[in-house]
C-alpha positions as CSV (number, residue, x, y, z in Angstrom):
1,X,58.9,166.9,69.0
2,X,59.7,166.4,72.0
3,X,58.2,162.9,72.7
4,X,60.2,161.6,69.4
5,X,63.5,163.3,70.5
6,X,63.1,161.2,74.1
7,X,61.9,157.9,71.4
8,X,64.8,158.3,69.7
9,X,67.2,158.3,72.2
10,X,65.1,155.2,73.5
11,X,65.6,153.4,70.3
12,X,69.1,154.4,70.2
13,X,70.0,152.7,73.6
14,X,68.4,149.8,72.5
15,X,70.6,149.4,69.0
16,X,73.8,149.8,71.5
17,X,73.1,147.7,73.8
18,X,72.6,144.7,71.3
19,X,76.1,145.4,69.6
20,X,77.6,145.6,72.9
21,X,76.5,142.2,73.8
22,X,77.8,141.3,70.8
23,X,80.9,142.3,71.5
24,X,81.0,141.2,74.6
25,X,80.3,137.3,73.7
26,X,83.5,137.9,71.4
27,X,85.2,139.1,74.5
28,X,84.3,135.8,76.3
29,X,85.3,133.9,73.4
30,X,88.8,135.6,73.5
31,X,89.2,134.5,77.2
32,X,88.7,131.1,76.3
33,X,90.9,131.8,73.6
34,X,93.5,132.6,76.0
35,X,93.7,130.6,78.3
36,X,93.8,127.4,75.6
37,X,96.7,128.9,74.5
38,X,98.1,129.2,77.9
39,X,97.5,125.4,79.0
40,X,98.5,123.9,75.9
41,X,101.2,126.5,74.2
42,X,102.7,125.1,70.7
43,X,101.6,121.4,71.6
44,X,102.2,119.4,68.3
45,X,99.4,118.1,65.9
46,X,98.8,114.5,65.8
47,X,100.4,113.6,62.3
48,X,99.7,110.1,60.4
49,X,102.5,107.5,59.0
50,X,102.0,107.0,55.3
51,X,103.6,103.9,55.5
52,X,100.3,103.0,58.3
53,X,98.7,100.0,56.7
54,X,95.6,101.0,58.3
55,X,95.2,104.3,56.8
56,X,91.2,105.0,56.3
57,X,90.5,105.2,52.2
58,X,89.4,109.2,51.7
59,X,87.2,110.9,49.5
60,X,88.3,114.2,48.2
61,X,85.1,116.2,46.5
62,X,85.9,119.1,44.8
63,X,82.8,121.3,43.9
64,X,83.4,123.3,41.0
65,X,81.0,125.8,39.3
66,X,82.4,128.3,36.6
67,X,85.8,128.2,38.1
68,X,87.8,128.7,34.7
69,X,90.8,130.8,36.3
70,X,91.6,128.5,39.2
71,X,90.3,124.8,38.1
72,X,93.4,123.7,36.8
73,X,95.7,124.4,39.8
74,X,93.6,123.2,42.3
75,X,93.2,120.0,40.8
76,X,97.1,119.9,40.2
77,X,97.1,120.8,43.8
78,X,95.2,118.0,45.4
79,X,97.0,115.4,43.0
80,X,100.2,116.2,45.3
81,X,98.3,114.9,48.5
82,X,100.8,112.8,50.6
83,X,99.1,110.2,51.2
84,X,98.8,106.3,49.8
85,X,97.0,106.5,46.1
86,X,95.3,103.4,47.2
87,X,93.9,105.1,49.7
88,X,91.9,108.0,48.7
89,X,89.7,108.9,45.4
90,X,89.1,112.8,43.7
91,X,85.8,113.3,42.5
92,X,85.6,116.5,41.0
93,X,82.1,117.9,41.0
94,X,81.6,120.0,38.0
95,X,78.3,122.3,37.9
96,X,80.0,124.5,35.2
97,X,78.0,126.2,31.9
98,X,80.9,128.0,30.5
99,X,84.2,126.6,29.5
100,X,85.5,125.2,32.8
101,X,83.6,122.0,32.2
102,X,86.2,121.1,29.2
103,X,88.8,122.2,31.4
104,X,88.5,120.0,34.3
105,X,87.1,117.2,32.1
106,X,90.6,117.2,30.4
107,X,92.4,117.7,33.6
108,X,90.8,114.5,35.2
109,X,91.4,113.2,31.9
110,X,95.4,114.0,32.2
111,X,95.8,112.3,35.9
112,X,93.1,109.3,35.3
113,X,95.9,108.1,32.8
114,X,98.8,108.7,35.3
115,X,96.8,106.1,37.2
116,X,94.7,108.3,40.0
117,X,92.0,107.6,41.3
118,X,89.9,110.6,40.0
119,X,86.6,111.3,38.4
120,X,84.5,113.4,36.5
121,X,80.9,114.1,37.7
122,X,78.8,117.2,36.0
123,X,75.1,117.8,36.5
124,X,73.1,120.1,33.8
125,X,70.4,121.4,36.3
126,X,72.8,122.4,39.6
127,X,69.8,121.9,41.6
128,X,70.4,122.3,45.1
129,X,73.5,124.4,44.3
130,X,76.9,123.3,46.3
131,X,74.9,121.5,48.8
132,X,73.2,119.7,45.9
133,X,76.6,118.8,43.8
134,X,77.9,117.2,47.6
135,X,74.5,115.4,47.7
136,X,74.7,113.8,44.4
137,X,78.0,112.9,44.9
138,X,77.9,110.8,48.0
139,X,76.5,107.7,46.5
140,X,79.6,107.4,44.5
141,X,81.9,108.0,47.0
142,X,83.7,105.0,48.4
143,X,85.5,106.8,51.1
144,X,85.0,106.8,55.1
145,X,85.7,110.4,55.1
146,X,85.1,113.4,52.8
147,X,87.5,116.0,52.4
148,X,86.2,118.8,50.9
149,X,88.0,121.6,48.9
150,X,86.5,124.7,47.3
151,X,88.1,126.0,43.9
152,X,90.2,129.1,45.3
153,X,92.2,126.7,47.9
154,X,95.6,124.8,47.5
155,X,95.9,122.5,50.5
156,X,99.2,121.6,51.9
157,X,100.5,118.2,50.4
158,X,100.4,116.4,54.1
159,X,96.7,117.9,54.8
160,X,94.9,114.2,55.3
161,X,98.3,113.1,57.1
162,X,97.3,115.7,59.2
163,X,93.4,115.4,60.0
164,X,92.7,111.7,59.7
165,X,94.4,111.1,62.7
166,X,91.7,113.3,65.0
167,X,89.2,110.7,64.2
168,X,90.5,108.3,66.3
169,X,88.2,109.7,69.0
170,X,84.6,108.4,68.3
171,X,83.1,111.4,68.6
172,X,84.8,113.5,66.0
173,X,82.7,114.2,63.3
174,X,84.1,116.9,61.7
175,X,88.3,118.0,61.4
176,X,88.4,121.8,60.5
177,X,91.3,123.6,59.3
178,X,92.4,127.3,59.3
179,X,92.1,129.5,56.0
180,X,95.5,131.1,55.1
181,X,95.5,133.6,51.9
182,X,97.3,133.6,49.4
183,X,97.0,137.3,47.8
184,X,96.6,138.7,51.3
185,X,99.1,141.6,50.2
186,X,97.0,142.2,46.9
187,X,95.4,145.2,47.9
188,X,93.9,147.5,50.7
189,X,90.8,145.0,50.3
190,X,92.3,141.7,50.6
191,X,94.3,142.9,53.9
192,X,91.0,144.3,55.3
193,X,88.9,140.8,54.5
194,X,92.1,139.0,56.0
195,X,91.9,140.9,59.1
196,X,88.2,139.7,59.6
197,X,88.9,136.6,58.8
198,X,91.8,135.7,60.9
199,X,89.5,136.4,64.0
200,X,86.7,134.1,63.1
201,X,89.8,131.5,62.6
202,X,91.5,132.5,65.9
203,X,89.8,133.8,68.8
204,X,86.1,132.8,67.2
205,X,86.7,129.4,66.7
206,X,89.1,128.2,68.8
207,X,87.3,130.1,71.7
208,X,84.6,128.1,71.0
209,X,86.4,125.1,71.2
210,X,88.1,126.0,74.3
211,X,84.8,126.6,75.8
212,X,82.9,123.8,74.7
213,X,80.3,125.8,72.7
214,X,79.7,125.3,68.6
215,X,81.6,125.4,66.0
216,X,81.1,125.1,62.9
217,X,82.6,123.7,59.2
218,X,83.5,126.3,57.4
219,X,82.6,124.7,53.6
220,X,86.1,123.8,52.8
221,X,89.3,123.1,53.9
222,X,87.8,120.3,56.1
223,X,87.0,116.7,56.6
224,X,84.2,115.0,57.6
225,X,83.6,111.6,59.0
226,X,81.0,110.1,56.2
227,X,78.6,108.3,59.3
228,X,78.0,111.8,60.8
229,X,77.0,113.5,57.7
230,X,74.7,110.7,57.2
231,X,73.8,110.8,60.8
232,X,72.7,114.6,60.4
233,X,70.5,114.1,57.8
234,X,73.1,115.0,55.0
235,X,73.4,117.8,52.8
236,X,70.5,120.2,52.9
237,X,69.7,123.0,50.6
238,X,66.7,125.1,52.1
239,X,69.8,127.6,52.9
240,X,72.6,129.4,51.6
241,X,75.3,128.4,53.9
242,X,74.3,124.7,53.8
243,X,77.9,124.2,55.9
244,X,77.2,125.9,58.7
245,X,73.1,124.0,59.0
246,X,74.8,120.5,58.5
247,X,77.5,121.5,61.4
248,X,74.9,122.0,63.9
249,X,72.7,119.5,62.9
250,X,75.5,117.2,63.7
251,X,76.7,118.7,67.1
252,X,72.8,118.7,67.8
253,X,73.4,114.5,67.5
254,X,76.6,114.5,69.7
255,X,79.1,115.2,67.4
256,X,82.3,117.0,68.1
257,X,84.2,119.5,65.3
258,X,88.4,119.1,65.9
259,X,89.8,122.6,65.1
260,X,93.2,122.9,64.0
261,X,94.3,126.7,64.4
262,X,98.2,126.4,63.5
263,X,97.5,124.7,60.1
264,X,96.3,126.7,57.4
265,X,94.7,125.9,54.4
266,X,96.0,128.6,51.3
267,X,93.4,130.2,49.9
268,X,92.3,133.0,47.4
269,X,90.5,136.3,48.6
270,X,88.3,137.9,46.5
271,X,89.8,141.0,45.1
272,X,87.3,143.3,43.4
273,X,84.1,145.0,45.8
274,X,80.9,143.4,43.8
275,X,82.6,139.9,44.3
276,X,82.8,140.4,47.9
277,X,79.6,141.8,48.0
278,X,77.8,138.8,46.2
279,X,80.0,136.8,49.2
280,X,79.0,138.7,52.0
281,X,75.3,138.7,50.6
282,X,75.8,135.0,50.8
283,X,76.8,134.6,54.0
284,X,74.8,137.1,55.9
285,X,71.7,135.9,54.3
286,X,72.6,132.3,55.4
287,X,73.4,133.0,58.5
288,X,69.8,134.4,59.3
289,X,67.9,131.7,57.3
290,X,69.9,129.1,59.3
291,X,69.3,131.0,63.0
292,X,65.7,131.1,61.9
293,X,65.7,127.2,60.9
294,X,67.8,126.2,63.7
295,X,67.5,128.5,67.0
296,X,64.6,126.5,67.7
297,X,66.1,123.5,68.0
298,X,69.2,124.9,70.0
299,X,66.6,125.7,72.7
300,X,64.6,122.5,72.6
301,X,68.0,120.6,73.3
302,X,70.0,119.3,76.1
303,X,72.9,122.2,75.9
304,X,73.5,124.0,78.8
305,X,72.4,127.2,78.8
306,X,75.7,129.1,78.4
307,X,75.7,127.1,75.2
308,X,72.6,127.9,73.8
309,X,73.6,131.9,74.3
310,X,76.7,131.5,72.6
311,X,74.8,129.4,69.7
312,X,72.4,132.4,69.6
313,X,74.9,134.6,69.4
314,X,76.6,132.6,66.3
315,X,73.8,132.0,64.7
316,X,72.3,135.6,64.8
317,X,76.0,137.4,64.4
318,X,74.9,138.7,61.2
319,X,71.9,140.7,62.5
320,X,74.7,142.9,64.1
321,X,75.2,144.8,60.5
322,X,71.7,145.4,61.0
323,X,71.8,147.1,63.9
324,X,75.6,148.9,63.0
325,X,73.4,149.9,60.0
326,X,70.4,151.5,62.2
327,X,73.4,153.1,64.9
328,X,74.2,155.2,62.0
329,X,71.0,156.4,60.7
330,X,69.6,157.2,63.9
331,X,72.9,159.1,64.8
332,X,72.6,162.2,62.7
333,X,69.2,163.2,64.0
334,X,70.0,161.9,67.5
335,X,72.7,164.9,67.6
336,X,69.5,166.9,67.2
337,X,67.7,165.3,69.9
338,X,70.3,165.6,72.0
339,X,70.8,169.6,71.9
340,X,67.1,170.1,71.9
341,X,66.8,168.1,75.2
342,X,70.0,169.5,76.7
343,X,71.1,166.3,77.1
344,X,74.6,164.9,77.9
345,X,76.0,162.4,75.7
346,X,78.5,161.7,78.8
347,X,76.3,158.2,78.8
348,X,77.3,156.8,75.6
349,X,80.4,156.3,77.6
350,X,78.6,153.2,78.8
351,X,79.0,151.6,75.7
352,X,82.8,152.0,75.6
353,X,83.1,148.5,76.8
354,X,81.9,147.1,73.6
355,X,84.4,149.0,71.5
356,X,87.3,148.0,73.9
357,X,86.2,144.6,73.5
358,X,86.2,144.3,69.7
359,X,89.6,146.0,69.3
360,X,90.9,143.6,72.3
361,X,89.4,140.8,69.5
362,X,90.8,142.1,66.7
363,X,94.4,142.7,68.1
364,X,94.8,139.3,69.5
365,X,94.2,137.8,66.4
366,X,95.7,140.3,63.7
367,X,99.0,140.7,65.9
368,X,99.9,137.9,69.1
369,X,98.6,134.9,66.9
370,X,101.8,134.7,64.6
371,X,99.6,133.9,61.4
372,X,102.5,135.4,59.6
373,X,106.3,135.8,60.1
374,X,106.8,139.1,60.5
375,X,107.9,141.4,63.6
376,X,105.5,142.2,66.2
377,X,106.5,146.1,65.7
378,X,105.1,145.8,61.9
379,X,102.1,144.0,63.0
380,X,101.5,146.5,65.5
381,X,101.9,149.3,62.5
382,X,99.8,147.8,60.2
383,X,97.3,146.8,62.7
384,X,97.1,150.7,64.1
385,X,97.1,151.5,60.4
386,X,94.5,149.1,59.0
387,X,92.1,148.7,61.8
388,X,90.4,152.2,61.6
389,X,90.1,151.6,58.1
390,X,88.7,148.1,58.8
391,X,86.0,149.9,61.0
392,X,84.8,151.9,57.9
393,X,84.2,149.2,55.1
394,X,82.1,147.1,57.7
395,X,79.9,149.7,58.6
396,X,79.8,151.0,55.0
397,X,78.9,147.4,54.3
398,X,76.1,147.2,56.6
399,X,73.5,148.1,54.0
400,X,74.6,146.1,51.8
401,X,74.3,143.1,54.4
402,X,71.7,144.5,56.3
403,X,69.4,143.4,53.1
404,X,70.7,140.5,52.9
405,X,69.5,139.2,56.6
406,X,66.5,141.0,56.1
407,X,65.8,138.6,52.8
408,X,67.4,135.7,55.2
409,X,64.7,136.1,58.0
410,X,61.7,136.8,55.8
411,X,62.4,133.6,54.1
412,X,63.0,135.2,50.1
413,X,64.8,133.1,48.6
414,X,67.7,133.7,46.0
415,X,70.5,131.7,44.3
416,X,73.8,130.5,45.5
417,X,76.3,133.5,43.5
418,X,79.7,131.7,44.0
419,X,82.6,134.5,45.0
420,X,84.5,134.9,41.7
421,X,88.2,134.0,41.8
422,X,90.6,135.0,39.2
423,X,93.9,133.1,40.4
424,X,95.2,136.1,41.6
425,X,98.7,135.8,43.6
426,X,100.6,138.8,43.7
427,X,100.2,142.8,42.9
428,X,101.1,142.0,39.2
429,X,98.1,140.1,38.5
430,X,95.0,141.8,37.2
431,X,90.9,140.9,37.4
432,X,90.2,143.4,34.8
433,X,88.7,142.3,31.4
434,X,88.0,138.7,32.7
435,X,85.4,136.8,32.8
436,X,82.8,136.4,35.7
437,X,82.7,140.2,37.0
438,X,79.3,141.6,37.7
439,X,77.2,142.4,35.0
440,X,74.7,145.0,36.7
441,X,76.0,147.0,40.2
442,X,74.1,145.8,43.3
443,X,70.8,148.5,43.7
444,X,72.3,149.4,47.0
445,X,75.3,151.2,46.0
446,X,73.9,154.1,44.7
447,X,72.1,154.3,48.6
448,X,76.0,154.0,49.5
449,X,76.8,156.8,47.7
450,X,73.9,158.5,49.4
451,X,74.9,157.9,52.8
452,X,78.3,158.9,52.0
453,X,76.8,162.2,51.6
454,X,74.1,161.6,54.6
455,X,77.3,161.1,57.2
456,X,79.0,163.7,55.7
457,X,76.4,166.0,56.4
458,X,76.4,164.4,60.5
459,X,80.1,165.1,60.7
460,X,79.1,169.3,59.3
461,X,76.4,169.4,61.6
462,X,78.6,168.0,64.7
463,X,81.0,170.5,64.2
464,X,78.3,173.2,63.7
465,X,76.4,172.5,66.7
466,X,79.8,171.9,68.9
467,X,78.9,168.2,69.7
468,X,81.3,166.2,68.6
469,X,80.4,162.9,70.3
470,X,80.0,160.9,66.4
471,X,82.6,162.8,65.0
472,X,84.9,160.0,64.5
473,X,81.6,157.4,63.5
474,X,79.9,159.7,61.3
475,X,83.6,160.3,59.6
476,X,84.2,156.4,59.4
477,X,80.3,155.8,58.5
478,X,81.4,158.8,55.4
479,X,84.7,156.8,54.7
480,X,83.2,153.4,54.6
481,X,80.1,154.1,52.3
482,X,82.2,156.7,50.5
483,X,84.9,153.2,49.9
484,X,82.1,151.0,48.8
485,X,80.3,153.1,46.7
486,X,83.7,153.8,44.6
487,X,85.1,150.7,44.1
488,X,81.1,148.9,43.4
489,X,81.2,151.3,40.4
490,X,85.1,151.1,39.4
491,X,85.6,147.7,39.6
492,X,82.1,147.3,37.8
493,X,83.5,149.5,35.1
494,X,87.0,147.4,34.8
495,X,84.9,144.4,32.9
């Protein structure tokens, strides 16, 4: 017993110190971070003349797939675009099997005889999935550059104004813009997804910007220069975050992504648990199929190597659930280990750094980077308020994703499930009775429930043996799967 207590703790050590380089590569990224802000402060964004004669002719794509709720406004949406009708053409890219295809198809129908430029394009098969709809497309696009827009977003009327100019510079390939949400407010889930988010669209990617490392295109909200997507190799399929494979394939040849933190792109969160769930599944398991088809290449190429870490780092950031996830089952017996030993836990101290660092992360980019008007007392509040909470639904996701990047590396392979939106605004709108909510629970959440109960059991068994060095995990592992586990079945049930 003794060998496996001394294992444990081995194995234990090991978990930790892999998160806390994780956390410390976000760290780094938050210097960078800083210091671009420092140097250039609220420097303008280039911004485009409509009455320019030499404006570029764009290519708006719109991928649509069983988008009923939210087709019609986003088309209404992009039909406001400032920006010379001569000059840029809407195809909207319809892989519907339900209803939305009628709706779109009279919507295009409604602003073809106002005299846009707009077109319908449906395929029965959706082979490929998004990456397949963009594929198809792009021998009927006329444009020099693609803008692409998911369903759930309603860009800003001066959105090409604002990113066509970046391409001036020969080596842009790719103009990125930040994702602002719409029904942020919603609910104690939308403010907790929002709070993730705003860091990958802060310190994440303008950090990596600042420090010359990789970014990447986030699937919407962006533009790209047509030449580099055929210079890449175009739109690929053999993942499920096809946007994130074609940005590196393109930085691999040279290309540079242009990221524009201060303008946001409105979009809508998802609002109900098995939504995010089937989005987080997503993105998870394409971020491990794409570090699997990719990393080698990072290696093989010219980057330097501080680059290639913080690739790594990228690419792999979704194995961190996996270890999160293995932190907390190992923690209940390691209390165990720990008394039979006579062991300090005065070491896990160590490890400290890792959780400074992430909440040094998190508050730069929930409460200094003015995403929202309000006073820097009430972000503070809500940040001391929401961040603990925060803390719990990630771990008590890490299951949940841990699967997925499990699937991701062993190379299973699985559908693209698009994130159900439901044109949800404000608190008065509701998802219940609609169409497109999950028909069967994920098989994980009943585990969830389980390891409610599990880390309920480590914060009993803390107090009982007088060690309370997890008390606070195991009560935020408890809270987190507890969370999940509820809301998988109630908003299941709501359908």
């Amino acid at each position: 017993m003794t060998f496996f207590a001394y294992l444990l703790i081995v194995l234990y050590s090991v978990v930790l110190i892999y998160i806390t380089f994780y956390c410390l590569l976000q760290f780094h990224l938050l210097y960078y971070y800083k210091k671009f802000n420092r140097a250039n402060g609220d420097k303008p964004y280039l911004k485009a003349d409509i009455k320019d004669t030499d404006l570029p002719f764009v290519t708006i794509q719109l991928p649509i797939f069983n988008e009923m709720y939210v087709v019609e406004r986003l088309v209404d949406k992009i039909v406001e675009t400032n920006y010379p009708k001569d000059r840029y053409e809407i195809q909207v890219l319809d892989d519907s099997t339900d209803e939305t295809v009628e709706i779109s198809k009279k919507k295009v129908a409604e602003y073809k005889a106002k005299g846009f430029n707009i077109d319908f394009y449906h395929r029965i098969d959706r082979s490929g999935y998004k990456a397949g709809a963009l594929k198809a497309a792009m021998p009927h696009a006329k444009g020099e550059f693609i803008a692409i827009f998911d369903a759930d977003f309603l860009p800003r009327p001066d959105f090409l104004l604002t990113t066509i100019p970046y391409f001036k510079d020969p080596e842009v390939g790719v103009v990125q813009t930040r994702w602002e949400h719409i029904n942020e407010d919603y609910s104690i889930i939308t403010r907790l997804q929002a709070m993730q988010l705003n860091v990958h669209f802060t310190v994440e990617q303008m950090g990596r910007r600042a420090g010359n490392y990789m970014l990447q295109f986030n699937g919407t909200a962006g533009v790209w220069r047509r030449a580099t997507i055929e210079d890449a190799g175009g739109w690929e399929a053999d993942t499920l975050t096809e946007d994130l494979d074609l940005s590196y394939r393109a930085q691999l040849k040279g290309w540079r992504i242009a990221y524009l933190e201060k303008f946001g792109s409105p979009a809508e969160l998802p609002v109900e648990m098995n939504g995010l769930k089937s989005q987080q599944h997503r993105w998870m398991k394409g971020g491990a199929e794409n570090a699997k088809k990719l990393l080698p290449a990072v290696w093989r190429s010219d980057l330097k190597f501080g680059q290639k870490i913080h690739a790594t780092g990228h690419l792999m950031a979704s194995g961190v659930f996996l270890f999160v996830f293995l932190a907390g089952l190992f923690s209940v017996p390691l209390l165990l280990a720990l008394t039979q030993l006579k062991i300090s836990s005065d070491w896990f101290t160590l490890f400290m750094v890792g959780w400074v660092s992430i909440i040094a992360v998190y508050y730069v980019a929930n409460v200094q980077a003015e995403l929202k008007k309000e006073s820097h007392l009430k972000k503070v509040l809500k940040f001391l308020f929401l961040f603990p909470l925060f803390l719990a639904l990630s771990m008590g996701l890490s299951l949940h994703n841990s699967v997925a990047v499990l699937q991701g590396y062993r190379g299973k392979k699985s559908a693209f499930i698009r994130t159900p939106k439901f044109n949800i605004k404000g608190i008065k709108d509701t998802f219940k009775k609609q169409n497109y909510l999950a028909k069967k629970l994920p098989w994980t959440t009943v585990f969830e429930g389980f390891f409610a109960l599990y880390f309920l059991s480590g914060v009993a068994l803390g107090i009982y043996l007088q060690n309370f060095t997890f008390l606070i995990f195991h009560s935020l592992l408890a809270i987190g799967y507890g969370a999940i586990c509820f809301y998988s079945f109630r908003h299941w049930a709501v359908k």
